[in-house]
C-alpha positions as CSV (number, residue, x, y, z in Angstrom):
1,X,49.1,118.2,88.8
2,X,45.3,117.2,89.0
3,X,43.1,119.7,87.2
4,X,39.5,118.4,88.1
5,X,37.4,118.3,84.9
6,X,34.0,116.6,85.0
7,X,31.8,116.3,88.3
8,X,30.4,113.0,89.5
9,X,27.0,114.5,88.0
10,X,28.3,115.0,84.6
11,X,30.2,111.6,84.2
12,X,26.6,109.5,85.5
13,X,26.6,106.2,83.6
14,X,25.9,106.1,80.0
15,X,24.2,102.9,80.1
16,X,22.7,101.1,82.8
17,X,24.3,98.1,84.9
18,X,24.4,95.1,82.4
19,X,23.7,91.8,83.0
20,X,26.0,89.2,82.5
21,X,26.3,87.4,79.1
22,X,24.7,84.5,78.5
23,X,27.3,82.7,77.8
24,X,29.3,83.1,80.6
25,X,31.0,81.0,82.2
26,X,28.6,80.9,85.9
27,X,32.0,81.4,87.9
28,X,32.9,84.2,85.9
29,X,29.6,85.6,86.9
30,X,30.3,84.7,90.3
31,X,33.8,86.4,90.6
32,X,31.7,89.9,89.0
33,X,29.7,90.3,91.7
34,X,31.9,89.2,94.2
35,X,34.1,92.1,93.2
36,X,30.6,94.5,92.7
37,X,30.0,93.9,96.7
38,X,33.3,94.8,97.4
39,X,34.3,97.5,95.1
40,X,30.9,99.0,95.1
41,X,30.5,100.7,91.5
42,X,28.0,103.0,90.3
43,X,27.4,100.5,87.4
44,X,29.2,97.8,85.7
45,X,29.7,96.9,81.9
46,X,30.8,94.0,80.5
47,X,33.5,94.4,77.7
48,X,32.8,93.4,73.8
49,X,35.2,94.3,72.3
50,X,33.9,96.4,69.5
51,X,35.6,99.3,67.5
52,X,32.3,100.8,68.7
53,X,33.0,100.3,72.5
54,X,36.0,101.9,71.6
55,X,35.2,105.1,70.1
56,X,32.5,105.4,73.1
57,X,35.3,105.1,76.0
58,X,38.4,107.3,74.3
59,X,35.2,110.3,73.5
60,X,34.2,109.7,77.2
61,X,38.1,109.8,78.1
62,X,38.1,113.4,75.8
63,X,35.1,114.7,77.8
64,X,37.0,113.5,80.7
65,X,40.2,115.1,80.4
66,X,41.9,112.1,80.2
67,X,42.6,112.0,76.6
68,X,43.4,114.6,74.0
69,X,42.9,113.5,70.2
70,X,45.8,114.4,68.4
71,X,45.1,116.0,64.7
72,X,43.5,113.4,62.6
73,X,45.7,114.8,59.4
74,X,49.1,114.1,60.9
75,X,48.4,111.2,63.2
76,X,44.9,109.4,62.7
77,X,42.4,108.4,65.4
78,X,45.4,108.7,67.9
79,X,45.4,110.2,71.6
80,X,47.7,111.7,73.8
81,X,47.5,110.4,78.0
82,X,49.1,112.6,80.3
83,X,49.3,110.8,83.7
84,X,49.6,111.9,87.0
85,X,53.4,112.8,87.7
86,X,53.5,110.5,90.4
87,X,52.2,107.7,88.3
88,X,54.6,107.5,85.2
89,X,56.6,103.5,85.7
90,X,56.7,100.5,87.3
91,X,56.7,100.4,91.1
92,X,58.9,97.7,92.0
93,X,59.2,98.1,95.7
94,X,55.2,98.0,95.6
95,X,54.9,95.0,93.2
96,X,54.6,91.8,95.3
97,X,54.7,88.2,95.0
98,X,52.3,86.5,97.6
99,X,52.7,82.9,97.2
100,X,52.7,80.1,100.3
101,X,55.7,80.2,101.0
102,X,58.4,83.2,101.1
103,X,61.1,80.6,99.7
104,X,59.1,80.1,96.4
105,X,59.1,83.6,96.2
106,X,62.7,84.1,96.2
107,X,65.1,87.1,97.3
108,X,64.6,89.3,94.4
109,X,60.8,89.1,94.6
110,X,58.8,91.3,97.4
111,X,56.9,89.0,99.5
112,X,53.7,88.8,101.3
113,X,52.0,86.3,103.0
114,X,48.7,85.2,101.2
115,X,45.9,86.1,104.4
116,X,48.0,89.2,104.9
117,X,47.9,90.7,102.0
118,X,44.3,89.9,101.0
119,X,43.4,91.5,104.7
120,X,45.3,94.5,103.1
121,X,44.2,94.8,99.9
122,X,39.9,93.7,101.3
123,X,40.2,97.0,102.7
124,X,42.0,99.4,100.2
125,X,39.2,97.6,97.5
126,X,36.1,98.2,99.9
127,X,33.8,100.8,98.2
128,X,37.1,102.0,96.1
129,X,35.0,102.2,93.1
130,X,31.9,104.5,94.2
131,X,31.1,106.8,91.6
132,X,32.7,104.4,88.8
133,X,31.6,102.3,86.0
134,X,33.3,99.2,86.8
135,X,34.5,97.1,83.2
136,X,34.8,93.9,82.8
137,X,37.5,92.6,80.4
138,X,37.9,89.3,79.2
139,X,41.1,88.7,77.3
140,X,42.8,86.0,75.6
141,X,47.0,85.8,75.7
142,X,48.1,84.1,72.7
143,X,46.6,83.3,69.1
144,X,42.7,82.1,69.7
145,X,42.7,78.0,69.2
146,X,46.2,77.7,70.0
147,X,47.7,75.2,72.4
148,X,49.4,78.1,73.7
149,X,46.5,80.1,74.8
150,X,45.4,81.1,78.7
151,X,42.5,83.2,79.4
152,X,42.0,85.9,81.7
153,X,39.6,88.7,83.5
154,X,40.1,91.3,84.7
155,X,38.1,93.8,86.4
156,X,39.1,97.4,86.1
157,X,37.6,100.7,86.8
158,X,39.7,103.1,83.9
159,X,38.6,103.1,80.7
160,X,41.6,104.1,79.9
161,X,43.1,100.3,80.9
162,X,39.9,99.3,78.8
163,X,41.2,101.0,75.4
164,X,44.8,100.2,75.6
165,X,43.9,96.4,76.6
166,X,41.8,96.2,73.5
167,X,44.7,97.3,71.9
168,X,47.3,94.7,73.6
169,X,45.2,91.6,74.3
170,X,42.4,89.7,72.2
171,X,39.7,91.1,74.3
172,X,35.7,91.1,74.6
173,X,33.2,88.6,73.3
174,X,35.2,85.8,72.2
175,X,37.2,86.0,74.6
176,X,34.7,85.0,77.5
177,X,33.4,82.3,75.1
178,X,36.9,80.7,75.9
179,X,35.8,80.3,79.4
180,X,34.0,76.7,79.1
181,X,33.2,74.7,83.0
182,X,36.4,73.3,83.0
183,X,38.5,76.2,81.5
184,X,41.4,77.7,84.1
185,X,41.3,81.7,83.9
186,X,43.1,84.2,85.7
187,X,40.9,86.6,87.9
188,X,42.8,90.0,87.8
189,X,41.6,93.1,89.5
190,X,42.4,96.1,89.1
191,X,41.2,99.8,90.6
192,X,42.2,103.4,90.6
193,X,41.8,104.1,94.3
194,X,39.8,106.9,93.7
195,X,36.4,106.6,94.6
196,X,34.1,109.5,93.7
197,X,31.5,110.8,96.3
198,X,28.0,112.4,95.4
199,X,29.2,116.2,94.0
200,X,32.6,115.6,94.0
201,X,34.4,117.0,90.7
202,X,36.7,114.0,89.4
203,X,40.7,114.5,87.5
204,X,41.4,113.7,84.6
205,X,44.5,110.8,85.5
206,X,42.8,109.5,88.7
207,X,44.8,107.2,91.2
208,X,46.2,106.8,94.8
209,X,49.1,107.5,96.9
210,X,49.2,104.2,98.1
211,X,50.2,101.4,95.2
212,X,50.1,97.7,95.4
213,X,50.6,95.3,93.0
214,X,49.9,91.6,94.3
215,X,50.5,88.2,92.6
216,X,49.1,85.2,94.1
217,X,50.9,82.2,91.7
218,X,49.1,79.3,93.6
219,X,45.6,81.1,93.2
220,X,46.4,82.4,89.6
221,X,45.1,86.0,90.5
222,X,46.8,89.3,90.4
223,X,45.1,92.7,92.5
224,X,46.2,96.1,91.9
225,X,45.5,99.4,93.7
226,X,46.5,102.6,93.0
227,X,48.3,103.0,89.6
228,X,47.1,103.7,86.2
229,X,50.0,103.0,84.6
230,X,51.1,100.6,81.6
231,X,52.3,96.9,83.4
232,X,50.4,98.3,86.6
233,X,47.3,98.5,85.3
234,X,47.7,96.5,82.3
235,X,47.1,93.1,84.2
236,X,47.4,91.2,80.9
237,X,50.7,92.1,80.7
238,X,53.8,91.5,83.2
239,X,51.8,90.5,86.0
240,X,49.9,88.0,84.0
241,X,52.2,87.4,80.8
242,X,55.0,87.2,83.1
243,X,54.6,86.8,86.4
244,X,51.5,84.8,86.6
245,X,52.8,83.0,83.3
246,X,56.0,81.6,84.7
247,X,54.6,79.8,87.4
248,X,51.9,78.3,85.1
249,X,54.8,77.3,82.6
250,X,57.5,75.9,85.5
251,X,54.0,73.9,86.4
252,X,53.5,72.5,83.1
253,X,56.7,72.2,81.4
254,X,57.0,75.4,79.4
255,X,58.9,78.8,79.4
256,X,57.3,82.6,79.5
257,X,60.2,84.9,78.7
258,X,60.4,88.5,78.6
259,X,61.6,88.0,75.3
260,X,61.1,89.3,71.5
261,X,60.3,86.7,68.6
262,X,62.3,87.7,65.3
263,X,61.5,85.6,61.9
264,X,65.3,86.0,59.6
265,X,65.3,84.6,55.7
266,X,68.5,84.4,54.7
267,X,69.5,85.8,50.9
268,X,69.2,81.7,50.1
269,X,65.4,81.9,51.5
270,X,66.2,79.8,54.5
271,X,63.9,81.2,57.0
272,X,65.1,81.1,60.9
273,X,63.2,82.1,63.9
274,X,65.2,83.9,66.8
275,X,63.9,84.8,70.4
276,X,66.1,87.2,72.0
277,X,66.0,88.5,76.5
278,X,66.6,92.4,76.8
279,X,65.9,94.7,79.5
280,X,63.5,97.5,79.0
281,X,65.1,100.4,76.9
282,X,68.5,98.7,76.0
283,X,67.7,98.2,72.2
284,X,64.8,95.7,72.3
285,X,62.7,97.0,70.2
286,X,65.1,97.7,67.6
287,X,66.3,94.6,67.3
288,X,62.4,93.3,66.8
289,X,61.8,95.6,64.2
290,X,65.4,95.1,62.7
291,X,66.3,96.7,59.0
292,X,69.2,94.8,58.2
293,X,72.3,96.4,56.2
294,X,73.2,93.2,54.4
295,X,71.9,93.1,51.1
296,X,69.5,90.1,50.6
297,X,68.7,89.6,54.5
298,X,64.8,90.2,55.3
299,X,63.4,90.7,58.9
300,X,59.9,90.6,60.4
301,X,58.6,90.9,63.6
302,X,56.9,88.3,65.2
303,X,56.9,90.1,68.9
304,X,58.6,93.0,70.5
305,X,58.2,92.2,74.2
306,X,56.9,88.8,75.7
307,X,57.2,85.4,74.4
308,X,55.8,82.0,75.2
309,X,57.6,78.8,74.4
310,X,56.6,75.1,74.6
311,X,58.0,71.5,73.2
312,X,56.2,70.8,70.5
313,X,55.5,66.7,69.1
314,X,58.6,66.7,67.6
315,X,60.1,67.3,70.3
316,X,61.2,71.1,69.2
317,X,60.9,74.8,71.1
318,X,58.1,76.6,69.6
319,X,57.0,79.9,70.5
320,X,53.8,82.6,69.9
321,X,54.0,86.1,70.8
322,X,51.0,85.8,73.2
323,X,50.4,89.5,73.1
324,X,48.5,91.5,70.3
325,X,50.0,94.8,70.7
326,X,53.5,96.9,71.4
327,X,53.5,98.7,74.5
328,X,57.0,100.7,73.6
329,X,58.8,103.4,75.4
330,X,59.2,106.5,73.2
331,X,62.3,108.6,73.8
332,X,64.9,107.1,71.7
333,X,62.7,105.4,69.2
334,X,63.1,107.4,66.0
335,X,63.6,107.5,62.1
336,X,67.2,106.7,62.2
337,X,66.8,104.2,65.3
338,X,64.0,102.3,64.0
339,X,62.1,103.7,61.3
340,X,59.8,100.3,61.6
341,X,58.6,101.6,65.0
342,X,58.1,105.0,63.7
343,X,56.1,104.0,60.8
344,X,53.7,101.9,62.8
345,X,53.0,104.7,64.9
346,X,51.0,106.6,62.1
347,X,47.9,106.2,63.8
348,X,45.4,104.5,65.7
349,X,48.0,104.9,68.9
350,X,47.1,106.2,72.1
351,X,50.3,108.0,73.4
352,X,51.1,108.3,77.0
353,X,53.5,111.3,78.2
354,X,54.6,112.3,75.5
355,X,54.8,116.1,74.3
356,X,52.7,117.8,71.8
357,X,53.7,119.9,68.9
358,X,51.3,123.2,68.1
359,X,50.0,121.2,65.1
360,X,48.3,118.8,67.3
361,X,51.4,115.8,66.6
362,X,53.5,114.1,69.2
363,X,57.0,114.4,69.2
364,X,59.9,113.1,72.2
365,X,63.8,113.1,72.3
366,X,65.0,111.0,69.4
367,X,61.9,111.2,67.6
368,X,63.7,113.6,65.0
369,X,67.4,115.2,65.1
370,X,66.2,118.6,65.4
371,X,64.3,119.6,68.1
372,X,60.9,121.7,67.7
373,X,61.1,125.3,68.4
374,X,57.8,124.8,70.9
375,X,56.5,122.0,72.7
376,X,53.6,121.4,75.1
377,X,55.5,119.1,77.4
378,X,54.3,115.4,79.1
379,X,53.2,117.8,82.0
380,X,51.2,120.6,80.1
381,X,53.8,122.6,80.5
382,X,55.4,125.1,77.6
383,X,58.5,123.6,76.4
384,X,61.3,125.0,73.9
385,X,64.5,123.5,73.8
386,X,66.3,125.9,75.5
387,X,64.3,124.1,78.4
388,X,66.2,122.3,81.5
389,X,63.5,119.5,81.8
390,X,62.6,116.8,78.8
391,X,59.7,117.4,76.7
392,X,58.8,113.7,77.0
393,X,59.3,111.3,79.8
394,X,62.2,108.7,79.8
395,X,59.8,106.2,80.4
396,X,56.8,107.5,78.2
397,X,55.0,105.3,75.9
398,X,53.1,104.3,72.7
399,X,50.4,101.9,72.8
400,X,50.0,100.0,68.8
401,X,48.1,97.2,67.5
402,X,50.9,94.6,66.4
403,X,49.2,94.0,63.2
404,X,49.8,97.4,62.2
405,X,53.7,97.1,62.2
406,X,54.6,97.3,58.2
407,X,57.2,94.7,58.8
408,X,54.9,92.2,60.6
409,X,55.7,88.6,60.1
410,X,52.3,86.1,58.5
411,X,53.3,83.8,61.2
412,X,53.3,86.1,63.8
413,X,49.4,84.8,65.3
414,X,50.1,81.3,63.9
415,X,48.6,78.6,66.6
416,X,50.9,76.6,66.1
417,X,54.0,79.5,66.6
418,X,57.6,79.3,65.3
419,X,60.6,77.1,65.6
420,X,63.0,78.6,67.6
421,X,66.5,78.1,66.0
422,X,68.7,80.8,68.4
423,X,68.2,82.5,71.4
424,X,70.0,85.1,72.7
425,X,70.6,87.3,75.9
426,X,71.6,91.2,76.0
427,X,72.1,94.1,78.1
428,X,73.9,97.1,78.4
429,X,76.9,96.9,79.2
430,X,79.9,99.5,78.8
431,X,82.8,96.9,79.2
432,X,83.6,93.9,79.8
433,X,81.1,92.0,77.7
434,X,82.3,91.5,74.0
435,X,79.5,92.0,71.2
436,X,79.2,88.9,70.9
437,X,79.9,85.4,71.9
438,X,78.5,82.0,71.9
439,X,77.6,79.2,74.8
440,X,79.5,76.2,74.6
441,X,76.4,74.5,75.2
442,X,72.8,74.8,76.7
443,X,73.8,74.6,80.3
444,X,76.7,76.6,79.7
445,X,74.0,79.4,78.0
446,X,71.5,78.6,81.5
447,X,74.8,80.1,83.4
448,X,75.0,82.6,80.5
449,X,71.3,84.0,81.0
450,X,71.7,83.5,84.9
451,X,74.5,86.1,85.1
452,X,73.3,88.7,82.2
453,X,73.9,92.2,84.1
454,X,72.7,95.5,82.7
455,X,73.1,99.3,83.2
456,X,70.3,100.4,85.0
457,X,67.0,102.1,82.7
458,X,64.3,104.6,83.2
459,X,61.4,101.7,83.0
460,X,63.1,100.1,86.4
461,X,63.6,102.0,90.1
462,X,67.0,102.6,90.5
463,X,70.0,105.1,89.9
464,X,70.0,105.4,86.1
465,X,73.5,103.7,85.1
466,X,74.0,101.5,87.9
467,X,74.8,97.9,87.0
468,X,72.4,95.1,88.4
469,X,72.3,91.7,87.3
470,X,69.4,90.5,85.6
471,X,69.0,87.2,85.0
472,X,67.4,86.4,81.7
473,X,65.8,89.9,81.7
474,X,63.5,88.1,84.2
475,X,64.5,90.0,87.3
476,X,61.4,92.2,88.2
477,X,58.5,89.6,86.0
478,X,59.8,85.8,87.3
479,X,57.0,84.8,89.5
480,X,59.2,82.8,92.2
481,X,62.4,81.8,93.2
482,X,64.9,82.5,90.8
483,X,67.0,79.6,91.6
484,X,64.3,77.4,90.9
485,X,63.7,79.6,87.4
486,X,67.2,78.3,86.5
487,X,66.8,74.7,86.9
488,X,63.5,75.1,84.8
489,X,65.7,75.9,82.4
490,X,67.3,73.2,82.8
491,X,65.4,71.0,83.2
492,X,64.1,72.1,79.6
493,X,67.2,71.9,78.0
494,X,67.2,68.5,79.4
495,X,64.6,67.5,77.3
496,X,64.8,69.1,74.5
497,X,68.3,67.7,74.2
498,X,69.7,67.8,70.8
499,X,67.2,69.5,69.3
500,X,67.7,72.5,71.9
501,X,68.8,76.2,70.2
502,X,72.0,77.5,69.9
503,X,72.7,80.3,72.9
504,X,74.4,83.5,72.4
505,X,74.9,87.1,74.5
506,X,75.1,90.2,72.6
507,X,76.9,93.8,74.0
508,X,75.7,96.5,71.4
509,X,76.8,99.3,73.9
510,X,80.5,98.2,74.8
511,X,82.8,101.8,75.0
512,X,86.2,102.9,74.3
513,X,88.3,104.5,76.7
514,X,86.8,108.0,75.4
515,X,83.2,106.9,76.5
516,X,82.8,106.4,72.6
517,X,80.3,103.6,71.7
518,X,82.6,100.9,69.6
519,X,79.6,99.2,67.2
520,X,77.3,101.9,65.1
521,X,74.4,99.5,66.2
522,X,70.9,99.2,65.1
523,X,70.2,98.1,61.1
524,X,74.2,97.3,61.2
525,X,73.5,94.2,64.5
526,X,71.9,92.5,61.3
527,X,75.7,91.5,60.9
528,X,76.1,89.7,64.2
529,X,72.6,88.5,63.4
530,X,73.7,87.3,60.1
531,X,77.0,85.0,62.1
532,X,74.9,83.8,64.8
533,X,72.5,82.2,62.1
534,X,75.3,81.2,60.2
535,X,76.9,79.7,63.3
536,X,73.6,77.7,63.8
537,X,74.0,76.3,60.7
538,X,77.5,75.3,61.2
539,X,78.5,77.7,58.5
540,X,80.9,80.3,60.2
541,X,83.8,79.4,62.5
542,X,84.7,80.5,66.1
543,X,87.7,81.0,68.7
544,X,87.2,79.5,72.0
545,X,87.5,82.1,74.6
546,X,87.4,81.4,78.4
547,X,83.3,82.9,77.9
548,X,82.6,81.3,75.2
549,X,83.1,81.2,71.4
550,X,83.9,84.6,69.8
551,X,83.7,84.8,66.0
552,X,87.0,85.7,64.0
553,X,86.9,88.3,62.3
554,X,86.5,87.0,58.7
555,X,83.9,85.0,59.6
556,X,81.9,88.5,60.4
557,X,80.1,90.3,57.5
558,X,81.6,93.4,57.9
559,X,81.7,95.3,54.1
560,X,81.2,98.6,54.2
561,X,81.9,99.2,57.9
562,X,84.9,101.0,58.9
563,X,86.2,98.7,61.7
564,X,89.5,98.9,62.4
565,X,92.1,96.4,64.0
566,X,92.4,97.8,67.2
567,X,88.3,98.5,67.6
568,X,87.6,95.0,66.7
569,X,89.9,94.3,69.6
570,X,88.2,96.5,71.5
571,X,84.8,95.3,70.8
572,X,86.4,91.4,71.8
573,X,88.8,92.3,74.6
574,X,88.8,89.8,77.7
575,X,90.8,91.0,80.3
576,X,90.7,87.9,82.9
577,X,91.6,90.0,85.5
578,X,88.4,92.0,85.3
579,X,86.5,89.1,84.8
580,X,87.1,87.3,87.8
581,X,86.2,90.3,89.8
582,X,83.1,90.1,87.6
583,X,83.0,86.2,88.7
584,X,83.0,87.4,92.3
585,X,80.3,89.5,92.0
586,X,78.4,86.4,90.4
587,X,79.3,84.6,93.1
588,X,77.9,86.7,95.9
589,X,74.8,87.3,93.6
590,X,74.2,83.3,93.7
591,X,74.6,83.6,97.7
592,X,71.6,85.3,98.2
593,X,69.2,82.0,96.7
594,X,71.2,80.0,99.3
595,X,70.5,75.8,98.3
596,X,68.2,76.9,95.6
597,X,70.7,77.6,93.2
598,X,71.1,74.3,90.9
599,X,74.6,72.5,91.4
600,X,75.0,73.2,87.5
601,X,74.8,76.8,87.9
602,X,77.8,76.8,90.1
603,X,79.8,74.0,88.3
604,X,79.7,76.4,85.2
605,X,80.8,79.8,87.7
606,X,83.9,77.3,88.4
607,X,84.5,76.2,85.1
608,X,84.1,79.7,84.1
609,X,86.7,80.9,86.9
610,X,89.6,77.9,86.1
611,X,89.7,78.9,82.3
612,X,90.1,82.8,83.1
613,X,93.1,81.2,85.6
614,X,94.5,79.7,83.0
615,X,95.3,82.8,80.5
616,X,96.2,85.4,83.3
């Protein structure tokens, strides 16, 4: 559904073509107008920063079409996207990883060869954004002066990708004052594919059939054509955060995890720092913004999606959230779900595909338990709920400063980041997996992370439900071969020896035999929270399982939850039979890296398989 909106006459260029800073960095420059004689824009403006800049592009984006402001009484300078419906997620089977060699980039990445690729995309960019201001971002990933930090640019032609990377990244000014002679930055560009000829009217959610979304690791750039939308567009994000960020980290000895950052202080004060791997839309978020149920426990967020960790001096795993705002998906997140969320959502949000009420609010499934009588829906649509479609898309979005979360941790820019005292995988998982258990040790939680399997979500391509292994929540974002992402891990762990976190894998989703979820979930995982810390400090005992070490029950803070005998069986059953066919399926998972996979990787599969033998 395009509805065109303004013509190429009525959207001519506010301000002329601006000249390059001058502070910036002459190959900066260079890359700008290298892009300008390809691209071909109308005009090009290079990005401050400012709230001002700000309030000029989302009015623009109003006049435009692409925006609507929501009612400043209920939900302050806030905006509602509506997206093409062809452009609403990640397109995996057009996200590609084009290093050297198609070995590095490993069986679970899309490969391209370099020449080909850039012979491809040299013609999709060529003139692709006439009629079009072209922006130029510069954006800083992690805290500013922090050893942590990388620098990027990237080159867009949606103000739309301008606002909401103002809102996740530390962008403008400073930012390209981080670019000194001898600073590395990655060049990321990004376009619509919808170049506007003289006359022609333009839509309000402008992009292109065709989609690609390239990754060069050996070059450090990342090109993308065709999508508007969130990690597509948003070139900070998984392509750079992630993608780009994993092969700078296996280069220089550190890790970039799609991971949230979680500061604990026990009801003693002892303050603990957890970082924590779960696919999109199985409960990530609400363990970031956690509300535990134990008395005396306090939570902050430190990060809700991406996390960088290095070895610091003393020989420790530190780690900064190296984004600046939460990119979240909607339906689901609500006042009983994660209040936290919802209250840092009162404003200064841009929405994407949501619906809207009458009043001029957004609303989604799971926002509220009762639904509204009428609805505008994510399409434009009317919507009540005696409606056969959702009013929101499964994969729409909110777009929030970080800062703005009430439960915010002080450390959460720190330079210097947190200590990391637990980390811990996840996933959906109906059975099998208990709700929790702990890695004998780190190579033992390598295996652990290499094996993690979820139920397929709306953020990901794929039949909703369907069970896929996803190694450390890494599968779609690691940069190159997975094998080799393993024995990086390793090869970590290897140094950081003794001083190397605890490991543990949570289930909050395991089902009864009535498709009835066993653990109530959300503020009430502050109990497994609360053993897993305890465990790290040697303060709760465990039974050795054939997995791992499962906590006995008395050992588990579970006043004032009705848990009964048999469910707490339930919640820890491991049936070795099931589990070796699970250990199959591992198996022929592993085949497809070939050599790659590290010899320790499959010493722990047999290990695994001989103590399963030995309680059949």
């Amino acid at each position: 559904m395009t509805i065109p909106v303004l013509s190429r006459a009525q959207l001519s260029r506010e301000h002329d073509t601006e000249a390059a800073p001058d502070y910036a960095d002459p190959r900066v420059v260079a890359f700008v107008d290298k892009i300008a004689a390809l691209t071909k824009p109308d005009s090009i403006e290079w990005v401050d920063g400012s709230v001002a800049e700000f309030d000029r592009l989302t009015r623009l984006m109003e006049r435009q079409g692409t925006l609507t402001r929501l009612n400043p009484e209920l939900r302050p300078y806030s905006f509602l996207a509506r997206s093409n419906p062809d452009d609403v997620a990640r397109v995996e089977a057009r996200t590609f990883i084009c290093s050297e060699k198609a070995q590095d980039a490993g069986p679970t990445n899309n490969w391209r060869a370099p020449a080909e690729m850039r012979a491809t995309l040299e013609r999709l960019f060529d003139g692709a954004m006439r009629g079009r201001t072209m922006y130029v971002i510069p954006f800083v990933m992690g805290p500013l002066d922090s050893p942590f930090t990388k620098v990027g640019i990237e080159i867009t032609d949606s103000p739309y990708v301008v606002a909401s990377m103002g809102i996740m990244t530390r962008m403008g000014t400073e930012a390209l004052k981080q670019i000194g002679p001898d600073t590395e930055w990655v060049a990321a560009v990004h376009s619509v594919g919808a170049p506007l000829a003289e006359g022609e009217a333009d839509v309000a959610w402008p992009c292109n059939d065709t989609k690609y979304i390239s990754h060069f690791p050996e070059t450090r750039e990342i090109w993308s054509f065709g999508s508007a939308y969130g990690g597509n567009a948003l070139l900070a994000k998984k392509g750079f955060a992630l993608r780009i960020a994993s092969v700078q980290a296996r280069d220089e000895g550190w890790l970039a995890e799609h991971m949230l950052l979680l500061k604990m202080t026990s009801p003693q004060g002892k303050v603990y720092h957890v970082a924590a791997a779960f696919p999109s839309a199985c409960g990530k978020t609400n363990l970031a913004m956690l509300r535990p149920t134990i008395p005396g426990w306090k939570a902050e967020t430190i990060g809700d999606d991406i996390a960088w960790l290095r070895i610091d001096d003393e020989g420790r795993l530190r780690a900064v959230n190296p984004e600046a705002g939460f990119f979240g998906v909607a339906p689901g997140t609500g006042v009983k779900t994660n209040a936290t969320a919802v209250d840092t959502l009162w404003g200064n949000t841009i929405f994407t595909n949501v619906a809207l009420t009458p009043e001029g609010d957004v609303w989604w499934e799971g926002l509220t338990d009762e639904k509204p009588e009428r609805l505008t829906d994510w399409l434009g649509n009317e919507w009540t709920p005696a409606s056969s479609s959702p009013a929101a898309h499964p994969n729409s979005r909110f777009t929030v400063a970080a800062s703005q979360c009430p439960m915010i941790a002080d450390e959460w820019d720190d330079p210097q980041g947190v200590v990391i005292d637990a980390i811990i995988f996840g996933g959906r998982r109906a059975t099998n997996v208990p709700l929790v258990v702990e890695a004998r040790d780190w190579e033992h939680g390598v295996f652990i992370g290499a094996t993690v399997s979820s139920e397929q979500t709306a953020a990901a391509e794929g039949t909703v439900g369907q069970l896929r292994r996803d190694p450390f929540a890494m599968l779609p974002f690691c940069g190159y071969n997975m094998a080799d992402y393993w024995q990086h891990w390793l090869n970590v762990g290897d140094r950081l020896g003794e001083n190397a976190p605890r490991i543990f894998q949570v289930n909050w989703f395991r089902k009864d035999e009535h498709g009835k979820f066993l653990w109530p979930g959300f503020g009430e995982n502050s109990r497994v929270v609360d053993w897993i810390l305890r465990r790290v400090d040697g303060q709760a005992d465990a039974d050795e399982a054939p997995i791992g070490n499962l906590p006995k029950r008395d050992e588990m803070n579970l006043d004032g939850l009705e848990i009964s005998d048999d469910t707490w069986q339930k919640l820890f059953d491991i049936d070795a039979s099931r589990w070796l066919v699970e250990t199959d399926d591992m198996e022929a998972f592993f085949e497809r890296f070939g050599e790659r996979v590290p010899e320790r990787v499959i010493q722990q599969l047999g290990e695994l398989r001989s103590r399963l033998h030995g309680v059949e």
